[in-house]
Each structure stands twice: as C-alpha cells, then as structure tokens.
N, C-alpha and C positions, 0 to 999 in steps of 0.2 A: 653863765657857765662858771665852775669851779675850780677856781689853779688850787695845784697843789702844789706845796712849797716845799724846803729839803729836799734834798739828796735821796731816793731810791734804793735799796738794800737790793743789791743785785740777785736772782735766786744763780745756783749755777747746778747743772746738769752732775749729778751720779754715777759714778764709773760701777755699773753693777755687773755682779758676776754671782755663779752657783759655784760653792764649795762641796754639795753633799745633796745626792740622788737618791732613794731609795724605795724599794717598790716587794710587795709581798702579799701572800693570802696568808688566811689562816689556816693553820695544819689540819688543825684538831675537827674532826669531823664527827665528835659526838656531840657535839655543846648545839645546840641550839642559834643560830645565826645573830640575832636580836641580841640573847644573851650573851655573842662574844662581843656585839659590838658596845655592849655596856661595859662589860668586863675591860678594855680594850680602854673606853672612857675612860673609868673609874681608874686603872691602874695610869694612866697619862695624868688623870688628875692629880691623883697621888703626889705622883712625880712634879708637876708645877707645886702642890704645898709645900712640898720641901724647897723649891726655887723663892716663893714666899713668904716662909717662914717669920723672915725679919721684917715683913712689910707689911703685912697682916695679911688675912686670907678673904676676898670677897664672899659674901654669903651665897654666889650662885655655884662657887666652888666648896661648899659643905656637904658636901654628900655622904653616903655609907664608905665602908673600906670595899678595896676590889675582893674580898674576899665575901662579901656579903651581896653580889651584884643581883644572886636571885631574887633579891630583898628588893633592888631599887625599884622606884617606878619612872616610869618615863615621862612625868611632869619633873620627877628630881633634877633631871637634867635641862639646863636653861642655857638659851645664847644672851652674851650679853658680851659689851665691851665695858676694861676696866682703865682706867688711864691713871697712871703716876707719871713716874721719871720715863716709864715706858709701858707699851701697850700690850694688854692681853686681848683678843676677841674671838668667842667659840661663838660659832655657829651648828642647830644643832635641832635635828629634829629624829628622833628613835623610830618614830612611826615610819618615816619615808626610808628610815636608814641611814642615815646621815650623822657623823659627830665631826666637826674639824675645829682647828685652834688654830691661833697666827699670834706670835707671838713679836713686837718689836721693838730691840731696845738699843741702847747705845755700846758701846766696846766697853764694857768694865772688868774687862776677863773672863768674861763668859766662855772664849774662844782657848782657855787654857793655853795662851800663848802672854810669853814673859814681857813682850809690846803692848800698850794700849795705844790705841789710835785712833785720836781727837779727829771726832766725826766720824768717824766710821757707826753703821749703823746695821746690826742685824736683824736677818727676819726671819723666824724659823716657826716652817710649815709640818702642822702634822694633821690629817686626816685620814678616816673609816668609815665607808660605804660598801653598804649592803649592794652586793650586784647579782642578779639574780641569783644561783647554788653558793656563792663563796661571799668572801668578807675580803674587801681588799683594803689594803693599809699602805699608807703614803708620807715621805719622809723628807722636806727640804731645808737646806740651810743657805738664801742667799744673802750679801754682805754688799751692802751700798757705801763706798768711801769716795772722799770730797776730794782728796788730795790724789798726786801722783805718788803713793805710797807703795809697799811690795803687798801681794797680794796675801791675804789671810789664806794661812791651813783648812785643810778639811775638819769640819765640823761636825761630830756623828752624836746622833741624843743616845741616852743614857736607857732611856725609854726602849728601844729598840733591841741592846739585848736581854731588858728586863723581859719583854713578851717572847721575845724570840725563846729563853729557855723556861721559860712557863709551863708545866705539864697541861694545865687551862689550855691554854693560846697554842702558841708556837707557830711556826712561818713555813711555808712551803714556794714553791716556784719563784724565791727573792731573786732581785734581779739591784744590782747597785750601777744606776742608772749613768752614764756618761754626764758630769753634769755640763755639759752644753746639750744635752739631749732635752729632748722637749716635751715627750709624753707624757712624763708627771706634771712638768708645767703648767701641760693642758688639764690636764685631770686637775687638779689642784686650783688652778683659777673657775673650774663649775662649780667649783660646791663651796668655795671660798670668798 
C-alpha cells in the first residue's frame, strides 16, 4: 500500500448563486428557423471575438460575419473547448438545432463592478434551440465565490440587446427569469 505524504490542500465548497435569468423566442417570423439559429450563432460569436481580441481567436471561432449567415454552412460551425486563464466550450450541432456556449472565467471585471474578487468565478450561459415552430434563446450568468464576500450585481450580456433590436432576430414572449427560478436552469443543463 502507498502513503501519501504532506499535507492535503483542502478543496472547499462554492457559495453559488444566479445573478441573471433570461429567456425569449425569436420575433421574426420570416427568416427561416435554421437560419435564425446561425444568425443567432454567428452574432454571439462575433460578440465573444471582441471578448478575445487580445488573446487571440481559436480557429473554431473563424467563421463568416452575422451578416453573411446565408453563406455559412453547418460544418462551419464546431463544438470544441478552449482553455487559457479561462474556458470557453460551445457545443453545437445546426442539424438537430442546437448551438450553446459556456463561458468560465475568473472576476477580472468582467462584472463591470469597481471590486475584483479573488476567486470569485463566473460562468455565463448562453444557448438556441430549435423547438419545434420557434427558436428559443437562453441567458445565464451564475457566480461561484470562495469567501464570505457581498454578493456580485446582476450581470446582463451585451448580446442580448444586440439580437433583441436586430430587424433579423428580435425577441418576443421574453420572460427575465427570477434568478432562483429553475427552468432555464433545467433547460440549459440539456443541451449543455
């Protein structure tokens, strides 16, 4: 048998909580379903290239502009996890209907709050799924911190009113979820 020697690094438990619910279809009822949910991609991806900019952009994140979505093809779009300081990981299949992102990284200000908070850690969910007649779109921002700290503000993506006033896209039956509410939760851990 093998002892193991040293001292042990204790792990300790997450005080986690949701800051930001969000829940919508898509308005626009002439686009083509498929097509909004590339469109939908394509403009989220967008939005992360400018989040990495300075850190360079993975190749499964090169795609066309949202504005060329009737161009893509549905191989352009790939799941893949990328790992730095912090993690990206889309998962993603066009054919079934499927496109989602999980994004987690540490507090560097992302939270546009004047605190940074060693260990704190966010994780922000965004996913679109084809459900039978509509396209529905899903929005979370939950915040894991280590300490007995005050809890972080609401966190809303940037993303959300870019589609929302999109003549493309736009949002109908949104619903800005309680975030101790659980049905995006659930939604969001199927296809994530």
């Amino acid at each position: 048998m093998t002892n193991i020697t040293g001292k042990a690094i204790k792990l300790s438990k997450a005080n986690k909580y949701n800051t930001y619910q969000f829940y919508a279809e898509l308005a626009n009822k002439n686009i083509d379903l498929v097509d909004a949910l590339k469109y939908a991609a394509l403009v989220t991806i967008k939005w992360l290239q400018e989040r990495l900019e300075d850190e360079g952009i993975p190749d499964a994140l090169k795609v066309v502009e949202p504005k060329d979505y009737k161009k893509a093809n549905n191989e352009d779009f790939k799941s893949f996890v990328y790992n730095e300081n912090f993690t990206i990981s889309v998962e993603t299949s066009i054919e079934e209907g499927i496109w989602a992102l999980r994004i987690i990284e540490n507090d560097n200000g992302a939270l546009n709050d004047s605190n940074i908070v060693p260990g704190r850690i966010i994780q922000s969910d965004i996913a679109y799924r084809i459900n039978d007649d509509k396209l529905i779109c899903g929005f979370k921002t939950q915040i894991s911190d280590i300490n007995d700290v005050p809890k972080a503000g609401c966190v809303r993506f940037k993303i959300i009113k870019t589609l929302a006033k999109d003549p493309i896209f736009g949002f109908k039956n949104i619903n800005n979820i309680d975030i101790n509410g659980s049905f995006l939760e659930k939604y969001l851990e199927l296809i994530l």
